[in-house]
C-alpha positions in Angstrom: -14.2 -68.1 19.1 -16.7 -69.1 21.4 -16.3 -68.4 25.3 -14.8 -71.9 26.9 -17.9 -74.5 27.5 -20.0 -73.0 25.5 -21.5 -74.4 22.3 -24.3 -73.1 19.4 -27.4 -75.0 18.7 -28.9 -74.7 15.3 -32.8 -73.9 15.8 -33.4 -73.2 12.4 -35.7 -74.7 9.8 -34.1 -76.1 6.5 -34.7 -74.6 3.3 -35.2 -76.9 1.1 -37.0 -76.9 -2.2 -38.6 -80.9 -1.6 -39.7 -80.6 2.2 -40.9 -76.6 2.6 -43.9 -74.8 0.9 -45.9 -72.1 2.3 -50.1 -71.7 1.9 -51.0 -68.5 -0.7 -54.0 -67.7 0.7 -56.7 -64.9 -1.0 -54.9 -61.3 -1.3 -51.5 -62.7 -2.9 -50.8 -60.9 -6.1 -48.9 -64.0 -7.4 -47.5 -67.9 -5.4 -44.0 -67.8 -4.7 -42.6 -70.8 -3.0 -39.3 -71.4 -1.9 -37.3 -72.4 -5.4 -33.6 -72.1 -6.1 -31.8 -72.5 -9.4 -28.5 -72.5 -11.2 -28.0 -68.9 -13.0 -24.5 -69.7 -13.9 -22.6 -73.3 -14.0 -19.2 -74.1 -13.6 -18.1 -74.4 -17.6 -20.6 -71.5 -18.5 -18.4 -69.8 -21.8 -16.8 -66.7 -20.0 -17.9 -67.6 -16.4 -14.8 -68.1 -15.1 -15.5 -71.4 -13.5 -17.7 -70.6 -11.1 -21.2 -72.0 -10.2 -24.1 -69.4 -9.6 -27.7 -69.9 -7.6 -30.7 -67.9 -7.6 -33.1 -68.1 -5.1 -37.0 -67.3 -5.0 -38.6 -67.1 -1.4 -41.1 -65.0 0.1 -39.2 -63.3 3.5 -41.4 -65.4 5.2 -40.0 -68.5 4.0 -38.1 -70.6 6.9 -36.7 -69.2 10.2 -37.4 -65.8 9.9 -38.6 -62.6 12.1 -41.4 -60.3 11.3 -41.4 -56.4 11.6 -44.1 -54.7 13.0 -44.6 -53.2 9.5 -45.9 -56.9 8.4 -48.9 -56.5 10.7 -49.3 -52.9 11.0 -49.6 -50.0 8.1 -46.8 -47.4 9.3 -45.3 -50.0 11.4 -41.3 -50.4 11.8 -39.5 -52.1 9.1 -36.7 -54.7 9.6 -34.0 -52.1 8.8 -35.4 -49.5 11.7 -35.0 -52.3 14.2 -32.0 -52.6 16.5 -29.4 -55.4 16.3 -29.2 -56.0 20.1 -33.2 -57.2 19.5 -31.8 -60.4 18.0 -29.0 -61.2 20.3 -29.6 -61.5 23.6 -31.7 -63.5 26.7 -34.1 -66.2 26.1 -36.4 -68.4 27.9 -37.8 -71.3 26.3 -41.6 -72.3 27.6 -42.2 -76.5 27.1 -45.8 -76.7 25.8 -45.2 -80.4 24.5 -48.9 -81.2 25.9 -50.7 -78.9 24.5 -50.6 -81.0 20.9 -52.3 -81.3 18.9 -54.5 -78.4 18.3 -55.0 -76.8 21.8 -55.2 -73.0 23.3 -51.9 -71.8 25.3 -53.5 -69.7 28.0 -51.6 -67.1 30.0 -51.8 -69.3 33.3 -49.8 -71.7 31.1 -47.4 -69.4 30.4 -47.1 -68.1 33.6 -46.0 -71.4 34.9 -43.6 -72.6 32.0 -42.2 -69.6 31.7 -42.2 -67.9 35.2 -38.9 -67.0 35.4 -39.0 -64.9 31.9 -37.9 -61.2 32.6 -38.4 -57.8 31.1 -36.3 -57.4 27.9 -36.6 -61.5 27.6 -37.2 -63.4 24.2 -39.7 -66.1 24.1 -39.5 -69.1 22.9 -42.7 -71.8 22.5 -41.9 -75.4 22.3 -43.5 -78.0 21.1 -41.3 -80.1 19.3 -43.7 -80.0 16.1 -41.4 -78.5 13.2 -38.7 -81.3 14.2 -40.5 -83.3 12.0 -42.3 -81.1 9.8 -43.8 -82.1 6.9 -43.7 -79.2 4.3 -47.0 -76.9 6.0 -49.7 -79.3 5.6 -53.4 -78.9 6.9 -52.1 -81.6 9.8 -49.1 -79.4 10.8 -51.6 -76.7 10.9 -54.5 -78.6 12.7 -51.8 -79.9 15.1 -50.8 -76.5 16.1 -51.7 -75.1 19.2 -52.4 -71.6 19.4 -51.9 -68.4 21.8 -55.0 -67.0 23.4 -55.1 -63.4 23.7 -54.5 -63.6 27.7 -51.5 -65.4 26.7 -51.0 -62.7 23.7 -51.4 -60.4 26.6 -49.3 -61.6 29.2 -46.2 -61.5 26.7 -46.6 -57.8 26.3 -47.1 -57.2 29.6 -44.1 -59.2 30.5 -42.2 -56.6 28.6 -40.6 -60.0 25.8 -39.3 -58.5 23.0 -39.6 -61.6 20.8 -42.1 -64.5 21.1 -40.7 -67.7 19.1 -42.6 -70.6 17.3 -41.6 -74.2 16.7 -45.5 -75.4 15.3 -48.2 -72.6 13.0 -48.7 -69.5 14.4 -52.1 -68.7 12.9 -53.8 -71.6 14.0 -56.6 -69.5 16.1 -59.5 -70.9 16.2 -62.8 -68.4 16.7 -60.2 -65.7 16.6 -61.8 -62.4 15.7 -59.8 -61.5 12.9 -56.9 -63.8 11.0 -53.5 -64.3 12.7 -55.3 -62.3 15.4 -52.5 -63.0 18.2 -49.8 -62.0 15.7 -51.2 -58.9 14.9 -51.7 -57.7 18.5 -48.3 -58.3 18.9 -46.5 -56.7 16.5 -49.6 -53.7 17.5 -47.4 -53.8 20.6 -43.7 -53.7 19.0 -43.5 -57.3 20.1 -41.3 -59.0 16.9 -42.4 -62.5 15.8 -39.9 -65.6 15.0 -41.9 -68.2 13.5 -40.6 -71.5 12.1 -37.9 -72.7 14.5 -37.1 -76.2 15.6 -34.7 -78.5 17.5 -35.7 -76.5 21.0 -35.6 -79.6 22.2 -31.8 -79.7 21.9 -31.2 -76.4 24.5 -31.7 -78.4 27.0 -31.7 -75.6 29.5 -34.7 -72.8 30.4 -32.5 -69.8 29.5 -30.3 -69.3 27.1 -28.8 -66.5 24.8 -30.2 -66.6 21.4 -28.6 -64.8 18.3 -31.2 -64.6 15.2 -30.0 -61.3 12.7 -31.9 -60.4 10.0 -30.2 -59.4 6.8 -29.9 -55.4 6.1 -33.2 -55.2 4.1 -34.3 -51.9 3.6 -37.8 -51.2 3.2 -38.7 -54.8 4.3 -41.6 -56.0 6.9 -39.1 -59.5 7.6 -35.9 -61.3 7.1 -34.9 -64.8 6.7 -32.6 -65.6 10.0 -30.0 -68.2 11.0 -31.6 -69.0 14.3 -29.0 -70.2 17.2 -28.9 -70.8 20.8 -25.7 -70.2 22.3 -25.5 -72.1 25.8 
């Protein structure tokens, strides 16, 4: 039961077969999209009545978090990281106006998001996944990206999570791919890509629950995002 005036907020993406799809770019050993299907249906012979779904994802696919493991060789896996990560205070910076397509420097941060505090988790807004169209080159193009200042100033803040409503790899003249991730998760910082409806919270801090599932030997977990305000 949920303590008097408060109410949840679902910020997570929908998984849904039709509407989400994920790029496979060059070191993949194989595609695997998001795809679910019936294993067992209701008047199976011997299945006592029940209806069965099987579901092939990536644990990349949706809302999820990413380990430091996913980044970094020898890094922690999702099983090594503590609960209290994904359950605690957020701050939500509004970066509406920095669509499409433009950097998120650590001056911006520093006023969107000046009342963030050590132990804090992150949260990026621009609104872009509330209508997202199934990871398209637009989404991507449209995405505005971290610089590393900004990369910088979230580790020096001390956040423990930085969250993503638009692409997180869109980095233009970067000097290696998903360059800001990576120095992040160098750092211990965990990722939360693919949220939406941030623009629902309606207030600058909030307490956000987003567990992972007890994968072992796993560098992410699919998530129900929530904000509890």
């Amino acid at each position: 039961m949920l303590p008097p005036n408060f109410k949840i907020v679902d910020i997570s993406l929908e998984l849904d077969p039709k509407n989400f799809a994920m790029r496979t770019p060059a070191g993949f050993k194989k595609d695997m999209q998001f795809a679910m299907e019936v294993i067992k249906e209701h008047d199976a012979p011997g299945g006592a009545g029940q209806i069965v779904r099987g579901v092939h994802m990536r644990l990349h696919a949706g809302s999820h978090v990413d380990a430091p493991e996913h980044n970094v060789r020898g890094g922690s896996q999702i099983h090594e990281l503590p609960l209290d990560l994904f359950i605690g205070d957020a701050v939500i910076a509004d970066l509406r106006d920095k669509l499409p397509g433009q950097a998120i420097t650590e001056v911006d941060l520093q006023k969107r998001a000046d009342g963030v505090r050590r132990g804090d988790r992150l949260m990026l807004r621009t609104d872009l996944n509330n209508s997202y169209d199934g990871g398209s080159e637009k989404w991507m193009k449209a995405s505005p990206y971290l610089t590393i200042g900004a990369t910088m100033w979230c580790i020096d803040k001390g956040v423990l999570i930085v969250g993503y409503d638009f692409y997180h790899g869109n980095e233009p003249g970067a000097p290696r791919v998903f360059h800001n991730s990576r120095t992040l998760s160098e750092h211990g910082v965990i990722t939360m890509p693919y949220l939406k409806n941030l623009d629902r919270i309606g207030k600058d801090r909030f307490t956000l629950i987003g567990l992972p599932l007890k994968l072992i030997d796993a560098e992410a977990s699919p998530i129900r995002a929530v904000a509890l305000i």
